[in-house]
C-alpha positions in Angstrom: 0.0 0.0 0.0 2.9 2.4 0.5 4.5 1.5 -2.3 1.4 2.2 -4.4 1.4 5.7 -2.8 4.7 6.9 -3.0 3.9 6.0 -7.0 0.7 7.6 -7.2 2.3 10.8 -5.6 5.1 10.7 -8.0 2.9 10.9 -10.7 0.4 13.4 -9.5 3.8 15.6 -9.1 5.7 14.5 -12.5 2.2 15.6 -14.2 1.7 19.0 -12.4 6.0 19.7 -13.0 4.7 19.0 -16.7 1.7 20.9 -17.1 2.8 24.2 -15.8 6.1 24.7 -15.6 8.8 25.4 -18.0 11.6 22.9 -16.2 10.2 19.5 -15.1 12.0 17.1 -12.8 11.7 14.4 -15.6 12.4 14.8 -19.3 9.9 16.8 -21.3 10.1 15.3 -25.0 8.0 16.1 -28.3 8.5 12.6 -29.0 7.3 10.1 -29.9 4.7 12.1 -32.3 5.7 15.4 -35.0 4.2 17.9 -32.9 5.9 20.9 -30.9 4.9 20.7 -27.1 3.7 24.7 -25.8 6.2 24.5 -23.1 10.5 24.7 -23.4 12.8 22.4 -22.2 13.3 25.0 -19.3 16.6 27.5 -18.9 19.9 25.4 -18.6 18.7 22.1 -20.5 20.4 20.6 -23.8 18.1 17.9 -25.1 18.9 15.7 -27.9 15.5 13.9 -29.8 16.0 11.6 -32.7 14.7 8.5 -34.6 15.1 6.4 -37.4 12.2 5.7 -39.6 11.5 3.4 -42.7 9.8 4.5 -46.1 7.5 2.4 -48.0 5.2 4.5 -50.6 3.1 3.5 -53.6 1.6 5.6 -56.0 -1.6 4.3 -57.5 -2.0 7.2 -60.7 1.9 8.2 -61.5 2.5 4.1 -60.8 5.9 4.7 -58.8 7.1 3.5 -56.1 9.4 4.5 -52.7 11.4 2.6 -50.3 14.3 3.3 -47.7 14.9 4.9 -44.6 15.1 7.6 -42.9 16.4 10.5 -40.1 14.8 13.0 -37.5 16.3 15.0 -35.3 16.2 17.7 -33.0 18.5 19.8 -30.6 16.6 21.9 -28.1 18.1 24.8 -25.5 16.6 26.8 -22.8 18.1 30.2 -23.0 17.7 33.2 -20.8 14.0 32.7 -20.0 12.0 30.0 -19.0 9.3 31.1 -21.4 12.1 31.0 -24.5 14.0 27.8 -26.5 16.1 27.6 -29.5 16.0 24.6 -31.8 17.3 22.9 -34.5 15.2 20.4 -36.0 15.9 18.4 -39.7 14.9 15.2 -41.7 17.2 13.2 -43.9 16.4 10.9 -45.5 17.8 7.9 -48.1 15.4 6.3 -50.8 15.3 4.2 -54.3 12.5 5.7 -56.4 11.8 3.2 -59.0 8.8 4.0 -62.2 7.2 1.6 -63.3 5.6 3.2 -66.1 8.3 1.6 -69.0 8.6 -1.5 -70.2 11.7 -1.7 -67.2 11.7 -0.2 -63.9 13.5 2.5 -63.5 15.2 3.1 -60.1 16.7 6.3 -58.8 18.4 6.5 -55.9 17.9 9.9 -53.8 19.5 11.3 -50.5 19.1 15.0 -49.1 17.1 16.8 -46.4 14.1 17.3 -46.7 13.7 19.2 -43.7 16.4 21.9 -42.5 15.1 24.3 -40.0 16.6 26.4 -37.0 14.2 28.5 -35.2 12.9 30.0 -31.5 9.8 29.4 -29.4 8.3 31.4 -26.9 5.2 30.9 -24.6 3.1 34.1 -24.2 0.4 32.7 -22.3 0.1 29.9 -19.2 -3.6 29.9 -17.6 -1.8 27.9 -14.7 1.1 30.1 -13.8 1.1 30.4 -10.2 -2.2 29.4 -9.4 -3.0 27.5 -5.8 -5.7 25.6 -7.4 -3.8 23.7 -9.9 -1.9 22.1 -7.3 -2.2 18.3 -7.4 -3.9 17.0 -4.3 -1.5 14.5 -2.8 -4.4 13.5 -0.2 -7.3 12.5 -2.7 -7.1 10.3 -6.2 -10.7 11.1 -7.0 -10.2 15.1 -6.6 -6.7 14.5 -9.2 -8.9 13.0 -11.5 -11.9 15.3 -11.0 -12.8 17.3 -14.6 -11.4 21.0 -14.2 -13.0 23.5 -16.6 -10.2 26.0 -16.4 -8.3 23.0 -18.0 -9.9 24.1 -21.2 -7.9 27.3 -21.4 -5.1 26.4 -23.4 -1.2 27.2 -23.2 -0.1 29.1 -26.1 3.3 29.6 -27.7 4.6 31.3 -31.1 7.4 29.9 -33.0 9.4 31.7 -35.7 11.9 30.1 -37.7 14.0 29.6 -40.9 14.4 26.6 -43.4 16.9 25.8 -45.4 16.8 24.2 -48.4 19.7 23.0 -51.3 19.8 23.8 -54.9 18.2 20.3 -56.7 16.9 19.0 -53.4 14.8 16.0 -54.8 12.4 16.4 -51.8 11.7 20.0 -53.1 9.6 21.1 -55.8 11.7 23.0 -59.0 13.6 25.8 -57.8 13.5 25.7 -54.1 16.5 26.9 -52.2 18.0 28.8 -49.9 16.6 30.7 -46.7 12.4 30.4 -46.2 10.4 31.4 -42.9 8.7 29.0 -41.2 5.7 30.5 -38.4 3.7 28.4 -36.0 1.2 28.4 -33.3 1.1 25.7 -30.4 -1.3 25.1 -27.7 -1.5 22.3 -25.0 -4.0 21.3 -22.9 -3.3 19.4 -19.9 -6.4 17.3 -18.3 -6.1 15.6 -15.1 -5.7 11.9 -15.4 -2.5 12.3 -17.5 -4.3 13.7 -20.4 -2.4 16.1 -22.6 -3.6 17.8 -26.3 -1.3 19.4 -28.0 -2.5 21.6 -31.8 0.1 23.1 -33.9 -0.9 25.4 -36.7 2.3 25.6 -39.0 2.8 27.7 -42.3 5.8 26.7 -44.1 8.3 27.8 -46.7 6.5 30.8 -47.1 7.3 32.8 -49.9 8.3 29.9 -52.0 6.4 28.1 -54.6 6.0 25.4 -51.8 4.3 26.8 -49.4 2.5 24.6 -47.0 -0.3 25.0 -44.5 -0.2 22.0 -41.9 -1.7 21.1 -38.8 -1.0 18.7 -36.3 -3.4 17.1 -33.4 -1.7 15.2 -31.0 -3.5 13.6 -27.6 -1.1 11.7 -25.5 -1.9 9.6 -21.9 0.4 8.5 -19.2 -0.9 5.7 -17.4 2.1 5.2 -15.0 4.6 7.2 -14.3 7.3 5.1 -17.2 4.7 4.5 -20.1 2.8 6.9 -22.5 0.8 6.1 -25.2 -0.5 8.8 -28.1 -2.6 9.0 -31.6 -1.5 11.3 -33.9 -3.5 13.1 -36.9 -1.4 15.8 -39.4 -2.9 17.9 -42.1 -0.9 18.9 -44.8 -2.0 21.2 -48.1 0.1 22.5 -50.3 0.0 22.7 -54.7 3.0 20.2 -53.8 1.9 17.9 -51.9 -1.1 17.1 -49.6 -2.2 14.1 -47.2 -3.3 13.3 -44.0 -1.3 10.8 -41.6 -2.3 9.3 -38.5 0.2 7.7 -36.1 -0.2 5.4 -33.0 2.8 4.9 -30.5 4.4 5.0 -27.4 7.3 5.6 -25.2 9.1 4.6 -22.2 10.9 7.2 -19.6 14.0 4.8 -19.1 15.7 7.5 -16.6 14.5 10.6 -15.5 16.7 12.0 -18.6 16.1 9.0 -21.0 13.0 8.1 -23.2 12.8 5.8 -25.9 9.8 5.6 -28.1 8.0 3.7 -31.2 5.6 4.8 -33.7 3.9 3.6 -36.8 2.4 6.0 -39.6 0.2 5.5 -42.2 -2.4 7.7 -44.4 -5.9 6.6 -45.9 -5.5 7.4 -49.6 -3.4 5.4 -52.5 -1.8 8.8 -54.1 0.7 7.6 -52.6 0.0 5.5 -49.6 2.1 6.0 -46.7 3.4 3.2 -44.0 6.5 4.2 -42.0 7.7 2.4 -38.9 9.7 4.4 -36.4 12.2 3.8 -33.8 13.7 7.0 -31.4 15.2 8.3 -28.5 15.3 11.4 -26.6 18.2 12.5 -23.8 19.0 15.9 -21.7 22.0 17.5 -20.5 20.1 19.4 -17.1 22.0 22.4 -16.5 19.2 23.8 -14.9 19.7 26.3 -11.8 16.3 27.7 -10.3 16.3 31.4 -9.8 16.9 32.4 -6.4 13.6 34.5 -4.6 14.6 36.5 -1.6 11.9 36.8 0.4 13.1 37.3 3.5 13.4 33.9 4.2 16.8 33.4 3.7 19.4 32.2 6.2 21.3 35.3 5.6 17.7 37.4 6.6 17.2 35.5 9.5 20.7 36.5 10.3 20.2 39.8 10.1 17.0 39.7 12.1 18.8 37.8 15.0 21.3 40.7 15.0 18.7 43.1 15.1 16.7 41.4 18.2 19.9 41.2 19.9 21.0 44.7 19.7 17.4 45.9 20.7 17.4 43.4 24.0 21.3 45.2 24.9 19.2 48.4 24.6 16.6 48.2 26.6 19.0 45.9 29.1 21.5 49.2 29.0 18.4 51.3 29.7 17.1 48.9 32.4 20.9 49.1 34.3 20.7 53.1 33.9 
């Protein structure tokens, strides 16, 4: 029965250190799904998040298809303020495409980026920062677990970023290269329970001839305090390209700065259809130092006060003698 506390107490504290705060005693990944959480990694952290994915594509009209592997990764940093993070996020990835249009297949082999992008993220707006009644009640399961409406309010954050992209990229329509913004909105709910929703609302390349509008809905649980599981959904529309992929996965916290993680994806439609099968990780160097609060709590106060309860006791002693 103890044990079964001290774990229900961990987690009721890991998921409040989550939901609203910038630092959190465990690792805060956007893996295992595509999305970008609302909160940094907190000021002081280096975290590392990367996978390995395979590539299987068929194309039902243009009668091609794709197959290989591929890259993610991303380097994240908590700088100055809690509220701020820089990042550096790309894809790379290796394929063979082979038409099957001729009377032979024709296979080309392709390698390149197709995702290059270094950019900042800053949370404006936190409905739970500093509120009493968003503290997890360590006394009652039923009151953790309890709907709150003010959970509806989401966290917001703005992103602002650059992509770059290489002359003849064969991930790229003609005549992409170069420099191209990159702007998104991300919310995050968190629910009690272990509930989180995270929307982003990403415009990319803009500019280009290959600008994209995406979306991505992400709703993750954490059943213990180790395992979460998530379903994924991403929009994309573009004259390019457009689909819609779903992914289903989950991850592991191995250490409180080590999570592994395992996804599948897959779309709906045959233009081309879509199956990946992913593998990643995600690690942090904690460098984190909480800001010191005077208030007048301090050792060196107390000090101070001592001195000053002394020196008026030796003055009305003095007075007292006189």
């Amino acid at each position: 029965m103890r044990i079964l506390k001290s774990t229900l107490i961990l987690l009721l504290v890991t998921s409040f250190n989550s939901a609203f705060a910038q630092y959190t005693e465990v690792i805060n990944s956007n893996r295992p799904g595509v999305s970008k959480s609302a909160f940094s990694v907190g000021t002081g952290i280096v975290q590392f998040e990367a996978g390995a994915y395979t590539v299987k594509e068929e194309h039902a009209l243009s009668n091609y298809e794709v197959s290989g592997f591929g890259l993610d990764f991303g380097l994240r940093y908590g700088l100055l303020f809690e509220e701020l993070e820089l990042s550096l996020d790309g894809i790379y990835q290796n394929d063979t495409f082979t038409d099957n249009n001729g009377l032979v297949a024709d296979d080309n082999k392709r390698s390149n980026f197709k995702n290059f992008t270094i950019g900042a993220k800053y949370l404006i707006y936190d409905p739970y920062k500093n509120a009493e009644e968003a503290k997890p009640n360590l006394y009652s399961y039923h009151a953790n677990r309890k709907f709150n409406w003010k959970s509806l309010i989401p966290a917001i954050s703005i992103y602002a970023g650059a992509n770059f992209d290489t002359k003849g990229n064969p991930y790229t329509d003609v005549g992409i290269e170069g420099f191209s913004p990159k702007i998104m909105i991300a919310t995050q709910n968190n629910f009690n329970g272990g509930w989180v929703f995270v929307m982003n609302l990403i415009k990319d390349r803009i500019g280009t001839d290959q600008s994209d509008f995406s979306y991505i809905l992400t709703l993750t649980h954490s059943f213990t305090p180790q395992w979460v599981v998530f379903g994924e959904t991403q929009g994309i529309q573009s004259d390019f390209y457009a689909d819609n992929i779903f992914r289903f996965g989950g991850a592991y916290l191995w250490t409180k700065d080590f999570q592994i993680d395992a996804n599948i994806a897959f779309n709906t439609k045959d233009t081309p259809t879509v199956f990946n099968i992913a593998f990643g990780a995600s690690y942090r160097l904690d460098f984190h130092k909480d800001k010191k609060i005077d208030n007048g709590n301090s050792a060196k106060e107390e000090g101070k006060r001592k001195e000053r309860r002394n020196k008026n006791k030796k003055k009305k002693l003095d007075e007292f003698d006189s």
